[in-house]
N, C-alpha and C positions, 0 to 999 in steps of 0.2 A: 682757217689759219693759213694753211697753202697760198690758196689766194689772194690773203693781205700780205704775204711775205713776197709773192712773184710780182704783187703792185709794186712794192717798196722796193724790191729790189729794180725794176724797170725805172722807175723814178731816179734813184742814183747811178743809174746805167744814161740815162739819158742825162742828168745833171754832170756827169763826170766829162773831166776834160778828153780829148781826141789822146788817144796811144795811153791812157791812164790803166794801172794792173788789172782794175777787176774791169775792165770795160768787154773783156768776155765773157765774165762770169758774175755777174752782178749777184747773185745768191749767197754767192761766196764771201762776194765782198761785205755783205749787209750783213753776214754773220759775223765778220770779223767786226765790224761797225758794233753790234747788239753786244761782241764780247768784249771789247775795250768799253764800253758802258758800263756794266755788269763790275770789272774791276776797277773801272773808277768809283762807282759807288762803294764796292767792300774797301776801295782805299779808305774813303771819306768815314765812310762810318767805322773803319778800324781804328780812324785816325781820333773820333768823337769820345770812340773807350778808353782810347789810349787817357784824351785829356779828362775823361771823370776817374778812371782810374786812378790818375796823379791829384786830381782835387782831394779824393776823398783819402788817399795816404796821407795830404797834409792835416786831414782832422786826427789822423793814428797817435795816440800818444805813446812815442817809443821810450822805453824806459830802460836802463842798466841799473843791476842790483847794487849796486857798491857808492861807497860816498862819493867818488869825485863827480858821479853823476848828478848825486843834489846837489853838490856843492855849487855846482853848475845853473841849478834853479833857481827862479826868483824867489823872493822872500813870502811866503805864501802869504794870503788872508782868502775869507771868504763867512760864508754864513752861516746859519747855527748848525746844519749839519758838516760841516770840514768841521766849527770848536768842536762839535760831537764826535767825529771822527779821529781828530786829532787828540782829544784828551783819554780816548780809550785806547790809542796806542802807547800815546805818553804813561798813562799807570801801568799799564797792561805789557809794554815790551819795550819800553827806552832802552834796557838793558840789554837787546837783540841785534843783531844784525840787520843791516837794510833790510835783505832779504826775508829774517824774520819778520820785520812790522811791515812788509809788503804782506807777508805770509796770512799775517792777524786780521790786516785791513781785508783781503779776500774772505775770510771769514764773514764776516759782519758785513757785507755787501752781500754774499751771497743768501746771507738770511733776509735782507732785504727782501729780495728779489724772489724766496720761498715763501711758498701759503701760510705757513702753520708759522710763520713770523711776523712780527709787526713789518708796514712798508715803508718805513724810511728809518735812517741812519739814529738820528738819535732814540726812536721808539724800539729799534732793536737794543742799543744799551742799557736803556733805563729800563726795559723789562724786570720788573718783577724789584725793582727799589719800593722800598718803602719798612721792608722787615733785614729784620739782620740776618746778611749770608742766605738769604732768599731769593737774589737775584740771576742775572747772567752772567753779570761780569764783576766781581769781587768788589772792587775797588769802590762800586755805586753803593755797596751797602755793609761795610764792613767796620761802621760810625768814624775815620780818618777823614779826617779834613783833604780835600780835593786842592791841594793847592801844590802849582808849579816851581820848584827849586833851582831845575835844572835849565837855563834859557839853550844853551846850545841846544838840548836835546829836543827843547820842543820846537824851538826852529826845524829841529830835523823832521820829526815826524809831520810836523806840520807840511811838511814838502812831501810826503809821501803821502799824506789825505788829501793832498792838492791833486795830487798825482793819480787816484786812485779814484775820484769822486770827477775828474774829467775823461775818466773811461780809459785808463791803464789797462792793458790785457790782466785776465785774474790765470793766470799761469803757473803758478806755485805750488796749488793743492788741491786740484780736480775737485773741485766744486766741494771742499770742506764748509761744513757748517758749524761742526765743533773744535776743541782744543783746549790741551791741558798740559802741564808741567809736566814732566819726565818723577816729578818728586810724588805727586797723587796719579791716583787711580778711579776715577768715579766710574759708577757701576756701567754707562753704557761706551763705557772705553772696550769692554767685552762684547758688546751686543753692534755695535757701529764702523763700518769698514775701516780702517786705518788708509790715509792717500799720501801720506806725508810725513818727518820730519825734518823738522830745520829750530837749528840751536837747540833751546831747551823743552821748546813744545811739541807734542805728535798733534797731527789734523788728522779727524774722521767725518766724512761722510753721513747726514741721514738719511737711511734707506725712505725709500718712497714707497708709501703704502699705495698697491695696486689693489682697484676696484675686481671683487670678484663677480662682480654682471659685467 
């Protein structure tokens, strides 16, 4: 290494112009040469994270819990799972706060996303439809006809499954899987951490069963 560096350094000793700085110390100079290199490239490629840094903020979907923020959003549509998502907020919390049918919509996503659930958005709702009050979510089986009344409200929600199914941060209820009214009690509202309430629902938690091998 020595050797290839007193070459180099002789080589720009002898390429440098007559009275030039490092022309007595050429060692010196080819160090300062190696180290504006050095930082030119951490410029460059601080410069490469900077720009995927910025790319990838613009996939972030930032969201604010209050209506003038949807108010703000397009008119949503989308495919069977947004109706799926949007009709279980519509039964299940129109009557809520943004906040809250963000609340509900993390629910149901994150059961998605657990084992011991179905993996997608409408196979988490309709769980367990088919008997009366058998289900997950009341509404699918409780013999009421599923039909929309309210258009403002499903506009709304529907902007918050739009919102929520393009990858909204789930920030509301530390990874809740359940929820229930403040008016009932079911048995594992006792047994399941509580992480949340907002409006009339508390959110819990299911513990994850750890393998004892």
């Amino acid at each position: 290494m020595r050797k290839l560096i007193a070459a180099g350094a002789a080589a720009v000793a002898l390429a440098a112009p007559a009275g030039a700085e490092f022309a007595s110390d050429p060692a010196q100079h080819l160090m300062r040469i190696e180290r504006d290199a050095l930082e030119t490239v951490s410029r460059d490629r601080l410069q490469r994270l900077m720009r995927a840094a910025a790319e990838a903020d613009e996939d972030v979907v930032r969201v604010s819990y209050d209506g003038d923020w949807l108010a703000g959003q397009a008119a949503p549509d989308g495919g069977a799972e947004w109706k799926c998502l949007s009709e279980a907020l519509y039964f299940e919390a129109r009557g809520e706060s943004v906040r809250g049918q963000f609340a509900v919509a993390e629910v149901i996503l994150n059961r998605v996303e657990s084992s011991v659930f179905p993996d997608t958005v409408c196979g988490v709702i309709e769980q367990g439809t088919g008997e009366l009050y058998q289900c997950q979510f009341t509404y699918t089986c409780d013999g009421a006809a599923e039909t929309i009344h309210e258009p403002e409200a499903w506009a709304q929600v529907g902007k918050v499954a739009r919102a929520m199914i393009d990858g909204a941060p789930r920030a509301l209820t530390d990874g809740a899987t359940h929820y229930h009214t403040k008016h009932v009690s079911p048995r594992w509202a006792g047994v399941y951490p509580r992480t949340a309430t907002i409006g009339v629902h508390h959110f819990y938690r299911k513990p994850v069963r750890v393998s004892s091998n």
